[in-house]
C-alpha positions in Angstrom: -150.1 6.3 -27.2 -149.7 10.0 -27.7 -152.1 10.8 -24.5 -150.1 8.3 -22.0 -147.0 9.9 -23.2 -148.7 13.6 -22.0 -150.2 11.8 -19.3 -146.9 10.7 -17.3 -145.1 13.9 -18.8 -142.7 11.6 -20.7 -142.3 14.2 -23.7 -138.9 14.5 -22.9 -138.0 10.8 -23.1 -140.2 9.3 -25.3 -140.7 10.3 -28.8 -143.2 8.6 -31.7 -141.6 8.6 -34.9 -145.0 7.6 -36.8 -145.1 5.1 -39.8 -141.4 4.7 -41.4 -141.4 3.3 -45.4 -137.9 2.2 -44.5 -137.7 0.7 -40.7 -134.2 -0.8 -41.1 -131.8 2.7 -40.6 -134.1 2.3 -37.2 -133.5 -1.6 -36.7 -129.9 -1.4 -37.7 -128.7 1.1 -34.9 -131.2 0.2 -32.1 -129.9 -2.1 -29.2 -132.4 -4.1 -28.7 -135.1 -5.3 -30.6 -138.5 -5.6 -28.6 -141.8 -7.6 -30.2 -143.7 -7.3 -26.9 -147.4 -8.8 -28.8 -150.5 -10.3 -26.9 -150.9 -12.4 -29.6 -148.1 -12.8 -32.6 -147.1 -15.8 -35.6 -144.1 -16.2 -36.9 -142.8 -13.3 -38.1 -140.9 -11.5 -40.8 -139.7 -8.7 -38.7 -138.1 -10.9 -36.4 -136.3 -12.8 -39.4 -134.8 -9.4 -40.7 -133.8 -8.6 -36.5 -131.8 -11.7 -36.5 -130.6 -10.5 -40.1 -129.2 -7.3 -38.5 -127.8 -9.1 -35.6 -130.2 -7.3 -33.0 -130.6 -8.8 -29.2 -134.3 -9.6 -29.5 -137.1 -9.5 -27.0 -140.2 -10.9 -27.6 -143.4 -11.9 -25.4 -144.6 -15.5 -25.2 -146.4 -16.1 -28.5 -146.4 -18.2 -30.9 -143.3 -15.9 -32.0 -141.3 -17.4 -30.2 -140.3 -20.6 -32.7 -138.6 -17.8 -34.5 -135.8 -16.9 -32.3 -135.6 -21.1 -30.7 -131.8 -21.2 -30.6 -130.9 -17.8 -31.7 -127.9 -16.6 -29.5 -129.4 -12.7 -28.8 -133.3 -13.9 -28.0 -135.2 -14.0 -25.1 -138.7 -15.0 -24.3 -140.1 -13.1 -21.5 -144.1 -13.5 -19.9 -146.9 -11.4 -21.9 -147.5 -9.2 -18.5 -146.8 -6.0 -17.6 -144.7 -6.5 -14.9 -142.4 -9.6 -16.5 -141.3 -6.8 -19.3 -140.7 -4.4 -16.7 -138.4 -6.6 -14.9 -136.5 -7.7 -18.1 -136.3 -4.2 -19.7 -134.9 -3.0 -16.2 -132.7 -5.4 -15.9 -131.1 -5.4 -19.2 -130.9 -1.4 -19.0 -129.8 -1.3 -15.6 -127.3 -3.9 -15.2 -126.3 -4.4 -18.4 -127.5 -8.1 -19.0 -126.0 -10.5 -20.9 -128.6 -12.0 -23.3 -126.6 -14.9 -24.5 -126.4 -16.2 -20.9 -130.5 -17.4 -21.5 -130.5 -18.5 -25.3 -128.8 -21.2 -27.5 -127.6 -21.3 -31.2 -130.2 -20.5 -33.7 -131.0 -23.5 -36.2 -134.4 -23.0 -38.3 -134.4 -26.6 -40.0 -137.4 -27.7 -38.6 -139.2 -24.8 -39.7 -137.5 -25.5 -43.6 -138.6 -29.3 -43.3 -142.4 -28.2 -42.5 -141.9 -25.7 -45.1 -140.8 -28.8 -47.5 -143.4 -31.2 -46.7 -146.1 -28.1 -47.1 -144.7 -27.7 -50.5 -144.5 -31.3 -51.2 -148.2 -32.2 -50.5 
């Protein structure tokens, strides 16, 4: 990552903060919260997101059962260009993620959950 960065000069703008013990202080005053993965399950990180109330962005995995009805999630295409468009978008004219998402309700994953537990 460090030699794209020197690559497109984006020293300026773009800064690696390496591995953090403690991500939330990072989480908790981000704006958005982006799991842009080729291939992801349902995750933890995106549980603790939702905790701190972030506007998430995630790519079209298997991810994205954990932000199904969640007011602040969006599902965009796993290419290059479909994050570029959505990033630019939301950055540039200031879009509204509630306009593409519904209330979050996770009780079918608590029933599968259940009936694991119960077997």
């Amino acid at each position: 990552m460090k030699c794209l960065i020197d690559k497109y000069n984006l020293n300026d703008t773009f800064h690696l903060l390496g591995q953090k013990a403690n991500p939330y202080p990072y989480i908790r005053v981000a704006d958005y919260f982006c799991l842009l993965s080729k291939f992801e399950g349902y995750g933890m990180v995106i549980e603790e997101a939702k905790i701190l109330n972030k506007s998430i962005i995630i790519t079209n995995t298997a991810a994205r059962e954990a932000i199904e009805g969640y007011k602040n999630g969006m599902v965009v295409e796993n290419t290059e260009n479909s994050i570029y468009e959505i990033m630019k978008e939301i950055i540039i004219c200031g879009k509204n993620m509630q306009t593409r998402t519904q209330e979050y309700n996770n009780e079918h994953i608590l029933e599968k959950i259940s009936k694991l537990i119960d077997s």
